[in-house]
MDTraj code that builds the backbone (N, CA, C; nanometers):
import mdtraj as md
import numpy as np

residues = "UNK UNK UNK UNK UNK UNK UNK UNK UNK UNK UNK UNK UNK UNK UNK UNK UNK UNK UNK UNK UNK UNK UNK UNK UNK UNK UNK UNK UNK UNK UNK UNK UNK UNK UNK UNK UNK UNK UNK UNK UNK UNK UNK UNK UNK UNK UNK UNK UNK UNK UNK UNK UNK UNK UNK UNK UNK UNK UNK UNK UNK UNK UNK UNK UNK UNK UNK UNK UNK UNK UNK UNK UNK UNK UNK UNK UNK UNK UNK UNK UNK UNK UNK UNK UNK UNK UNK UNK UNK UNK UNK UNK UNK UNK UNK UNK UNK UNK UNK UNK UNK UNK UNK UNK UNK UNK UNK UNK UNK UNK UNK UNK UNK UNK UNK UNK UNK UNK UNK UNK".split()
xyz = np.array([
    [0.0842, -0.1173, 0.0000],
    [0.0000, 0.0000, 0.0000],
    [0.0893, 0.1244, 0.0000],
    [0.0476, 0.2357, -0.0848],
    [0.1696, 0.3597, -0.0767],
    [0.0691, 0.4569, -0.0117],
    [0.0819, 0.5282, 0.0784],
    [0.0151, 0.6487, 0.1083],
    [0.0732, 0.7792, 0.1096],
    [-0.0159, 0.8435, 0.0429],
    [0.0487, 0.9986, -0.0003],
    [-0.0166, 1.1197, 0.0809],
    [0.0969, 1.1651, 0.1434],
    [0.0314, 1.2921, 0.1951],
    [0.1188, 1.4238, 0.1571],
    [0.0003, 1.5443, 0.1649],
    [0.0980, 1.6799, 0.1394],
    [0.0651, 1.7656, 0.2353],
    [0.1269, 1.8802, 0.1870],
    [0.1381, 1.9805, 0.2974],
    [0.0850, 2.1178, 0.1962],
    [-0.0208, 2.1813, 0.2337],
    [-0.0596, 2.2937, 0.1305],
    [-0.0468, 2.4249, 0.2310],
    [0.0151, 2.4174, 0.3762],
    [0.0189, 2.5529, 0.4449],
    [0.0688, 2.6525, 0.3930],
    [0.2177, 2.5987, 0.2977],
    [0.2572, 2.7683, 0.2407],
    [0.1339, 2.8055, 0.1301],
    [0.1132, 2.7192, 0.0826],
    [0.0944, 2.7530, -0.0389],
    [-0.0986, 2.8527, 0.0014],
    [-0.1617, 2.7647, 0.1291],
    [-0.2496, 2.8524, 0.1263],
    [-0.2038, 3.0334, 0.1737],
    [-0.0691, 3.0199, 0.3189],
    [-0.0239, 3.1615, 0.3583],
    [-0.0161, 3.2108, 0.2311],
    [0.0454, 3.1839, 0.1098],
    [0.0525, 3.2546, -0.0432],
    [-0.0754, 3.3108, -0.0676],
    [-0.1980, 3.2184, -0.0478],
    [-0.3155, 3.2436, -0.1281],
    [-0.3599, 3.3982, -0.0618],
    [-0.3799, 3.3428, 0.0933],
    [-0.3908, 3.4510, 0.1681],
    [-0.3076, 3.6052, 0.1422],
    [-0.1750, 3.5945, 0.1374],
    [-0.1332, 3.7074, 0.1249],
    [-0.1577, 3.7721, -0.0205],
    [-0.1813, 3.7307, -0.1166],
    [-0.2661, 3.7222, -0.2410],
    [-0.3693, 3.8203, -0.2169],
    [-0.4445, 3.7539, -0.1822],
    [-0.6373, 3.7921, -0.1436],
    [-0.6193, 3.9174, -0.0649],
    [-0.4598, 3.9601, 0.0175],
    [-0.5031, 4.0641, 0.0899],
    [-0.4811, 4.1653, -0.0237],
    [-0.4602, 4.1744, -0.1108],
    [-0.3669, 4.2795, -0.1979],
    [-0.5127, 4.3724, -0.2513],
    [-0.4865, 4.4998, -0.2764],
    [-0.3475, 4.5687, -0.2363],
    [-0.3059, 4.6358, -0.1547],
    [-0.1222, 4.5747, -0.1208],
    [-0.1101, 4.6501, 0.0591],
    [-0.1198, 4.7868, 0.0012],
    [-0.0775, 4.8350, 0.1225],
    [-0.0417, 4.9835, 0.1597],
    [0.1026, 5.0384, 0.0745],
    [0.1914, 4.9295, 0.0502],
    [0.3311, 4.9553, -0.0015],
    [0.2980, 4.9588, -0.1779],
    [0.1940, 4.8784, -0.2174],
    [0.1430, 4.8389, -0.3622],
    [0.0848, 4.9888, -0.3586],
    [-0.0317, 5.0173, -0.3043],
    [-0.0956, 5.1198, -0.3002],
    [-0.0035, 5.2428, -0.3513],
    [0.1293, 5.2611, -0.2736],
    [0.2038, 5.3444, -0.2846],
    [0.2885, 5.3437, -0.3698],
    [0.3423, 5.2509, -0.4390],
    [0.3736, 5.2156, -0.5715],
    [0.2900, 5.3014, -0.6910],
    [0.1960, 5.2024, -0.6902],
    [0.1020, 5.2730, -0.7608],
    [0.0562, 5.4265, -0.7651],
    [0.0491, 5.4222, -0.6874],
    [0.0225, 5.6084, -0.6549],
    [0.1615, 5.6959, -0.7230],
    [0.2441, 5.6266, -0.7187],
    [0.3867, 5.6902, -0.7935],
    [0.3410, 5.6647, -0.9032],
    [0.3287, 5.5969, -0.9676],
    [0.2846, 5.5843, -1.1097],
    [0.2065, 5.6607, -1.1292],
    [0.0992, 5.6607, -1.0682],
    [-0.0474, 5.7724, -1.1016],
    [-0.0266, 5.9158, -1.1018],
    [0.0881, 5.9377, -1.0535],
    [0.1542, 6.1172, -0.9950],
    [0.2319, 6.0983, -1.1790],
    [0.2723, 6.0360, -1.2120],
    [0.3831, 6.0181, -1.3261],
    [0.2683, 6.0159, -1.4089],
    [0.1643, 5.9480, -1.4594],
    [0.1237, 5.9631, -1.5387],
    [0.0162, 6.0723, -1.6012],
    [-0.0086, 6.1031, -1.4580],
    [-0.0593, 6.2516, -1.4291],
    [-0.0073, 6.3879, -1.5125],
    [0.1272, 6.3732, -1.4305],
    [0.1880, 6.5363, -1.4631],
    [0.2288, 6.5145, -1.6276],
    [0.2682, 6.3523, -1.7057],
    [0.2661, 6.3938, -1.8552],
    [0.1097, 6.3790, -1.8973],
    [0.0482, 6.3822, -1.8498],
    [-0.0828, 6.4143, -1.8880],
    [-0.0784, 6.6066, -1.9059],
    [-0.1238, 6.6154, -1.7738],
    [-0.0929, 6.7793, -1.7610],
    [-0.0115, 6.8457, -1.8125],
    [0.1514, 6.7562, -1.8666],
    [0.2409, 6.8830, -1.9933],
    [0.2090, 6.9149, -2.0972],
    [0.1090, 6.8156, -2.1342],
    [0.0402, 6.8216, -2.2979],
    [-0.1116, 6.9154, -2.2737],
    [-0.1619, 6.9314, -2.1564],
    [-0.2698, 6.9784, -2.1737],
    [-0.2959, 7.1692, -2.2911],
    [-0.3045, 7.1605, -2.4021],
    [-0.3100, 7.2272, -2.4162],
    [-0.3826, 7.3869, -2.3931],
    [-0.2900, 7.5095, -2.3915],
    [-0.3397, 7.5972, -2.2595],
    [-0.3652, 7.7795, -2.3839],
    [-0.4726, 7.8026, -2.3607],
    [-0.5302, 7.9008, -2.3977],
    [-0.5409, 7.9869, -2.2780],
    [-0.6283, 7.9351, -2.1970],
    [-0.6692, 8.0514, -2.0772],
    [-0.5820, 7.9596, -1.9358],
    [-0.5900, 7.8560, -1.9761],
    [-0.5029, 7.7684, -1.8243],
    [-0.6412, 7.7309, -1.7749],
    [-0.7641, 7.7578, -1.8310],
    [-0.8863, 7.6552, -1.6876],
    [-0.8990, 7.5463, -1.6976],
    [-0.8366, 7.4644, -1.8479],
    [-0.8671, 7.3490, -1.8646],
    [-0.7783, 7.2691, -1.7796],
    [-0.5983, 7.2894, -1.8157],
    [-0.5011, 7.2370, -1.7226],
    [-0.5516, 7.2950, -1.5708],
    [-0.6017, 7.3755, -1.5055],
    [-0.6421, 7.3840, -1.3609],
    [-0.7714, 7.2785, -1.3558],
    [-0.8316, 7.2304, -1.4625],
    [-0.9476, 7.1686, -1.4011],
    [-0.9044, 7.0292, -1.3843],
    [-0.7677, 6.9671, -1.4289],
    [-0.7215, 6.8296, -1.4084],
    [-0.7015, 6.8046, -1.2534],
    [-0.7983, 6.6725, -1.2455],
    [-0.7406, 6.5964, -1.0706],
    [-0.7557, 6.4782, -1.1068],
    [-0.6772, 6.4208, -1.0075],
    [-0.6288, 6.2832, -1.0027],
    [-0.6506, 6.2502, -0.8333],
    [-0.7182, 6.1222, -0.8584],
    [-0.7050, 6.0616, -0.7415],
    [-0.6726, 5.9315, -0.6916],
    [-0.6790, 5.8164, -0.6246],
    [-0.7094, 5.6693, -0.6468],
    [-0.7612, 5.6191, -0.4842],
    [-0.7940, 5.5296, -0.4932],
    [-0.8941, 5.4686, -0.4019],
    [-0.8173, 5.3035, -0.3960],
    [-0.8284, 5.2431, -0.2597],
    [-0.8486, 5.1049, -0.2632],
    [-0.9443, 5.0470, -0.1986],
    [-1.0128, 4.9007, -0.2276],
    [-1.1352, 4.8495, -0.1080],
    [-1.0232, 4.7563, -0.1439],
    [-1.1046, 4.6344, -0.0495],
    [-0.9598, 4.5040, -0.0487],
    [-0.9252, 4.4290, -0.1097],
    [-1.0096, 4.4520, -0.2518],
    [-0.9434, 4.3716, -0.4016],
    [-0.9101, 4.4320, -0.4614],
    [-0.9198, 4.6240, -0.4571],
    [-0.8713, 4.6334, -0.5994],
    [-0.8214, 4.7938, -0.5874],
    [-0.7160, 4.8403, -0.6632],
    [-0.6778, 4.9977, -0.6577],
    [-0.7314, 5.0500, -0.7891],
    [-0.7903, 5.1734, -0.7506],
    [-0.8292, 5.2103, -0.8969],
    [-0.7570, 5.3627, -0.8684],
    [-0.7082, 5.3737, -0.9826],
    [-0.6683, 5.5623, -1.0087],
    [-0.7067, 5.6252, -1.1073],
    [-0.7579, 5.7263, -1.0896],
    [-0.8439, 5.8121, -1.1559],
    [-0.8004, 5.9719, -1.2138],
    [-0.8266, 5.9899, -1.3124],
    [-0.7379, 6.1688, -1.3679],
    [-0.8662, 6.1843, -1.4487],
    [-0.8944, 6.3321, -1.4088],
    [-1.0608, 6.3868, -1.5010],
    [-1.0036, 6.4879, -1.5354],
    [-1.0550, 6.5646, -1.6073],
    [-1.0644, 6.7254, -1.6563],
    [-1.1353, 6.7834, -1.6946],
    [-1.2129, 6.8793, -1.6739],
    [-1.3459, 6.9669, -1.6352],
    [-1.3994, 6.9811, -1.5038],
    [-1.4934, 7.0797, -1.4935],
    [-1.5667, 7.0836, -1.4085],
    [-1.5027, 7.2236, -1.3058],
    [-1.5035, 7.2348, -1.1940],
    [-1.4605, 7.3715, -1.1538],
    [-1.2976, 7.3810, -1.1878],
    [-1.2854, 7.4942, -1.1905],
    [-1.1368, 7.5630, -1.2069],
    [-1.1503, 7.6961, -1.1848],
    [-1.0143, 7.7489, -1.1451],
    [-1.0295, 7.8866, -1.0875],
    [-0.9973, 7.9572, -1.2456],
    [-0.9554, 7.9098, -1.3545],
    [-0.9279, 7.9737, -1.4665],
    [-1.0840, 8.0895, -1.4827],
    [-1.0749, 8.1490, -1.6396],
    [-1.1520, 8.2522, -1.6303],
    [-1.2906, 8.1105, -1.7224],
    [-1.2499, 8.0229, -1.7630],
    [-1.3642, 7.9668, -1.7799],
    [-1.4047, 7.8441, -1.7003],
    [-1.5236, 7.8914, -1.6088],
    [-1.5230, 7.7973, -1.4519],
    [-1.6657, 7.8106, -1.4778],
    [-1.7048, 7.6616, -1.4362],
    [-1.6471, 7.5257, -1.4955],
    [-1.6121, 7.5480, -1.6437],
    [-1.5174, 7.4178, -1.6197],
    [-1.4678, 7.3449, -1.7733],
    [-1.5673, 7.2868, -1.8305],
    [-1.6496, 7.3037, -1.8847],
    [-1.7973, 7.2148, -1.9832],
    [-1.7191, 7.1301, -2.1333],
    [-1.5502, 7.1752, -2.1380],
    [-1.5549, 7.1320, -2.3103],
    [-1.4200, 7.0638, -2.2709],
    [-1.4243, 6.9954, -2.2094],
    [-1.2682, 6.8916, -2.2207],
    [-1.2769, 6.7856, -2.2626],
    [-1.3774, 6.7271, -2.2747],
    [-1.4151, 6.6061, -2.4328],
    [-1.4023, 6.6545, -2.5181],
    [-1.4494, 6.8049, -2.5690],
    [-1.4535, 6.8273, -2.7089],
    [-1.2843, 6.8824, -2.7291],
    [-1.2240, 6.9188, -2.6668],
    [-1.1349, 6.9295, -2.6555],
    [-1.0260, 6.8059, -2.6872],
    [-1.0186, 6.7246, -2.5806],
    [-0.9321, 6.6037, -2.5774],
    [-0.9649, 6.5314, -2.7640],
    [-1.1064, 6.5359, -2.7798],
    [-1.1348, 6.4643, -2.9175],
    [-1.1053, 6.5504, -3.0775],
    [-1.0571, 6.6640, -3.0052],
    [-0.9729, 6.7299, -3.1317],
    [-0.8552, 6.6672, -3.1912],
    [-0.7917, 6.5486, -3.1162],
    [-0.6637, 6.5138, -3.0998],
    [-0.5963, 6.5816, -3.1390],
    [-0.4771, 6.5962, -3.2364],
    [-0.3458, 6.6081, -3.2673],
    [-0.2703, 6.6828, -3.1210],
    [-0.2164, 6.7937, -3.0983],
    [-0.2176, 6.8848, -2.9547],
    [-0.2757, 6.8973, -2.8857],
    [-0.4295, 6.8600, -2.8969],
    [-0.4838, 6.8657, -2.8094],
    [-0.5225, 6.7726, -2.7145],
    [-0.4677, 6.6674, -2.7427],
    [-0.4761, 6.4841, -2.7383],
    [-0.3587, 6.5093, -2.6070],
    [-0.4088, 6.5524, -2.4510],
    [-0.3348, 6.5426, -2.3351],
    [-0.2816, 6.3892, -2.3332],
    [-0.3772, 6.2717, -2.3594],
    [-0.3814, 6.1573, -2.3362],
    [-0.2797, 6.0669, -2.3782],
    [-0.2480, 6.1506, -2.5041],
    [-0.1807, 6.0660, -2.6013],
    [-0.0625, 5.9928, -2.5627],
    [0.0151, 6.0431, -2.4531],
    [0.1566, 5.9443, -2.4200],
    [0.1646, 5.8793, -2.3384],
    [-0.0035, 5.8685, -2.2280],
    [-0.0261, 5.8143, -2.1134],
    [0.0120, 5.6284, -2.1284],
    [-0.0696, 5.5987, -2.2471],
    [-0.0014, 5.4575, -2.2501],
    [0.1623, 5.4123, -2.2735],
    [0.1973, 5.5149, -2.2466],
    [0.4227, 5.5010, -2.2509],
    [0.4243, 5.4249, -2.1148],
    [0.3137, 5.4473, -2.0003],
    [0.3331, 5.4178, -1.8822],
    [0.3050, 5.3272, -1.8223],
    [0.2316, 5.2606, -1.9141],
    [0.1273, 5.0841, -1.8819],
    [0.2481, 4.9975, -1.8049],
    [0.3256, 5.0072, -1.8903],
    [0.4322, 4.8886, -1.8172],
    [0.4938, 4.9358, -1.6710],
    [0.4864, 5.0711, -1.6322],
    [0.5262, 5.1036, -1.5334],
    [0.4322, 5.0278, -1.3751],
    [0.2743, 5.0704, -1.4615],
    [0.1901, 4.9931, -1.3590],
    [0.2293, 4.8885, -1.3435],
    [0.2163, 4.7770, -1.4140],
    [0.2645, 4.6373, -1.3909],
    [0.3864, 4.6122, -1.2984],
    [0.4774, 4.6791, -1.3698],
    [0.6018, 4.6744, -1.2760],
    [0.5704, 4.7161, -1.0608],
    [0.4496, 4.8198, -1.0469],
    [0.4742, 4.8654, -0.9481],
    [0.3782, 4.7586, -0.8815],
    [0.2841, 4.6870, -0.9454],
    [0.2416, 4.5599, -0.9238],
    [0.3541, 4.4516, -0.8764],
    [0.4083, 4.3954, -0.9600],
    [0.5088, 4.2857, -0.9047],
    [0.5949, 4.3312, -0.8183],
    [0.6459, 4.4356, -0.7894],
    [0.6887, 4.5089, -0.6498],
    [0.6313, 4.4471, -0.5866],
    [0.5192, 4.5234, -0.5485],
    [0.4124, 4.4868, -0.4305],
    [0.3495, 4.3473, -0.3895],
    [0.4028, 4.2570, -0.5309],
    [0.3829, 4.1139, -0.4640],
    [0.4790, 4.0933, -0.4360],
    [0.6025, 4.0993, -0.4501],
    [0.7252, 4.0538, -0.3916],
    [0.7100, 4.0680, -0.2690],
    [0.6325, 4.2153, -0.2076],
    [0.6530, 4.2142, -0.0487],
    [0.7175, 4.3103, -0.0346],
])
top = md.Topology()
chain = top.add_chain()
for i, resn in enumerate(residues, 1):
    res = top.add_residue(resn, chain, resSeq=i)
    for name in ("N", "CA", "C"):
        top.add_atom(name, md.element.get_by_symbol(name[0]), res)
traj = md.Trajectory(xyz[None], top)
């Protein structure tokens, strides 16, 4: 008769430390990224009066599965046109006016600040 036994404790502590994500150190990772992808957002914003670049914010949030970060533009600004009502029509002018356009240079940065944060 052969009897087989295993041992799955690390592998569940793994699962667990998994399921807690994302820490506080990931969080902060990330948030570096989100400041970076931010401000080349904001160098391209193209600027007539400056209310559109004042109406850009960025923020991000975590609950205990997931980080989300967020960058808008419109809505109040202290510029002379308050609120911003036209930063779609704007952004969809593209060529210069396309703030957006180099934000995906940075995709791989997220990832990277991801596997950080699982390393620990």
């Amino acid at each position: 008769m052969i009897h087989l036994t295993s041992d799955y404790s690390a592998l569940d502590r793994e699962m667990n430390r998994i399921a807690a994500m994302p820490t506080r150190k990931m969080k902060a990772y990330l948030d570096t990224v989100l400041d970076a992808t931010f401000a080349e957002a904001q160098a391209l914003v193209h600027i007539d009066t400056g209310s559109l670049k004042d109406s850009g914010k960025k923020s991000s949030d975590t609950d205990p599965t997931k980080w989300t970060g967020t960058m808008r533009w419109g809505g109040p600004s202290a510029g002379v046109n308050n609120p911003v009502d036209y930063a779609i029509y704007e952004l969809r002018r593209g060529g210069p006016h396309d703030w957006l356009v180099n934000v995906h240079l940075l995709d791989n940065l997220y990832a990277t600040a991801i596997l950080i944060g699982l390393r620990g």
